[in-house]
C-alpha positions, 0 to 999 in steps of 0.5 A: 392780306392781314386778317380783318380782326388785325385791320381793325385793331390797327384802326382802333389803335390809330382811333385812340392815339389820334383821340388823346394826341388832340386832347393831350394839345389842350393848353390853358396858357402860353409855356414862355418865350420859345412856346411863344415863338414856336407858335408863331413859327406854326402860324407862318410868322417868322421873327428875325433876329440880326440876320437869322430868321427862326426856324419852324417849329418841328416835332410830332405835334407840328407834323400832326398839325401839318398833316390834318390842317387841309382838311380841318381848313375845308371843315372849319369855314363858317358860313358868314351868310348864314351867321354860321361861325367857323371852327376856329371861333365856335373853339374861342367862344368855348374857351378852349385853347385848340386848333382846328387841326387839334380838334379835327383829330379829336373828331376823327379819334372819337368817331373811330373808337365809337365806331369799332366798339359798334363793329365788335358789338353789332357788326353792320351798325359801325358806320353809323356809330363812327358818324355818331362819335364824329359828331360827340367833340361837337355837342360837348363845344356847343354845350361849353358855349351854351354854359359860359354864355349863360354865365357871362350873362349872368355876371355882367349886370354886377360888371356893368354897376362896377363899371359905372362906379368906377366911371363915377369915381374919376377913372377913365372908360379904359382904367374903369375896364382895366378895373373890371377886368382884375376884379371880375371872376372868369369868364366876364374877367377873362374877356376884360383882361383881353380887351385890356391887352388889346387897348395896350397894343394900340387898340381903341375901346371900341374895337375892344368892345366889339371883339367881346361882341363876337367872342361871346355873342351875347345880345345883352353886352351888345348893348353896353358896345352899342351904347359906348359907340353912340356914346363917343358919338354923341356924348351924355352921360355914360355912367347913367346909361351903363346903370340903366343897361344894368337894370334892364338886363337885371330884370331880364335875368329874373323874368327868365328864372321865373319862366325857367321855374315855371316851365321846368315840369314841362322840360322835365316831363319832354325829357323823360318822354323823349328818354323813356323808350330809347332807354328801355330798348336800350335795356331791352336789347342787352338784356334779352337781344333774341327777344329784341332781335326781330325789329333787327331781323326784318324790313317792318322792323326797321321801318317801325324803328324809323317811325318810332324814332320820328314820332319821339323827334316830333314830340320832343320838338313840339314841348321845346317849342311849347317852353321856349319863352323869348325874353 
């Protein structure tokens, strides 16, 4: 039997190869047409030609794939009840070109190098590191979302006034999306530019529209879709309703900066609230651990430790609902 040192390093090893093999799979855009047929290949889509049929894409990274895409599968399923999205959507929403099974692996490499550093620093505290570190890929994908909804939102008034000129200007819903898409900025171009790509594959400008909706999932274009759906309803004026749309959605942006600056010394005073113990046992502990060591030592202590960290949840929860201001 390996020694334990042994065992765990070969773990650490696997926990750092599988972390960077997902991260090294993040790609921006497709690398040409055998890119492009290997990844069809990957998804099940076979392409003939003649008589052959092309072969599944093979290698390490198609073997990675194979082997975590079960599990990543029973992961990843949303909860359509709930609103909860899949795996696969949260990674779409975040503009980050993996799949499931990639991000699996990040998860997986991220939790096991947390949870060795835990096990040569503190011993019996390494499970608990390892769900920590399970858990860090996730934050970074809701703050990723969080960001590029937050800049969608606040480019989409300019977007909504270029969209109505160009409606003004004798351009159809369709050329005037094409317009916005080649001179918007990212995200709100990016998002143009694939609904472009949809209508020129047979796609209406309603289903266009609609899978922004559920990329983004911002409450404000749900109402520029909503309004051109009522629009090829019913008719009227669209440029008009587009300039109104971007008028309220102006004003709603400037009600929330000004309660972003007027509750920003709340946010600012919970934060250092919530902050200030955790760093200062933090502190304590790796500059004098004997004299920390007694919270570890004992039952009291780790009850203490329990309670402490429940009354900073509690507060921290009680100024975020303090602050929070729905617009």
């Amino acid at each position: 039997m390996p020694p334990i040192p042994v065992v765990f390093g070969l773990i650490a090893f696997a926990g750092v190869f599988l972390f960077f093999l997902g991260i090294s799979q993040m790609r921006r855009s497709a690398g040409g047409a055998e890119d492009f047929q290997a990844r069809l290949a990957a998804y099940g889509v076979t392409t003939t030609a003649g008589a052959q049929t092309l072969p599944p894409a093979t290698g390490l990274r198609d073997t990675m794939n194979r082997l975590f895409q079960p599990a990543a599968d029973r992961m990843g399923r949303g909860d359509v009840k709930k609103g909860k999205p899949s795996v696969a959507e949260q990674l779409q929403r975040a503009d980050l070109k993996l799949r499931p099974s990639e991000y699996f692996m990040i998860q997986l490499g991220s939790g096991a190098l947390v949870g060795l550093i835990g096990f040569w620093r503190w011993g019996p505290l390494f499970a608990l590191l390892f769900f920590a570190g399970y858990l860090i890929p996730g934050f970074y994908v809701k703050y990723r979302i969080g960001q590029r909804l937050k800049k969608f939102n606040a480019q989409l008034g300019d977007t909504l006034t270029l969209l109505s000129n160009a409606l003004k200007a004798g351009y159809s819903f369709a050329q005037a999306i094409d317009t916005v898409a080649k001179n918007a900025v990212p995200p709100i171009g990016d998002e143009f530019g694939r609904a472009v790509r949809e209508m020129n594959l047979g796609g209406s400008p309603d289903e266009a529209l609609s899978n922004i909706t559920k990329r983004i999932a911002s409450q404000d274009f749900d109402l520029v879709a909503t309004a051109y759906s009522i629009h090829r309803t019913v008719g009227g004026n669209l440029a008009e309703i587009l300039d109104n749309i971007a008028y309220t959605i102006r004003e709603r942006v400037r009600i929330k900066g000004e309660i972003q600056t007027l509750t920003a010394q709340a946010k600012a005073s919970g934060t250092i609230i919530t902050a200030l113990p955790i760093l200062l046992a933090a502190f304590m502990f790796f500059v004098t651990p004997t004299y920390f060591q007694p919270m570890f030592g004992s039952f009291i202590g780790w009850i203490l430790l329990a309670i402490g960290a429940f009354m900073i949840f509690i507060g921290n929860l009680i100024i975020r609902r303090i602050v929070a201001i729905e617009v």
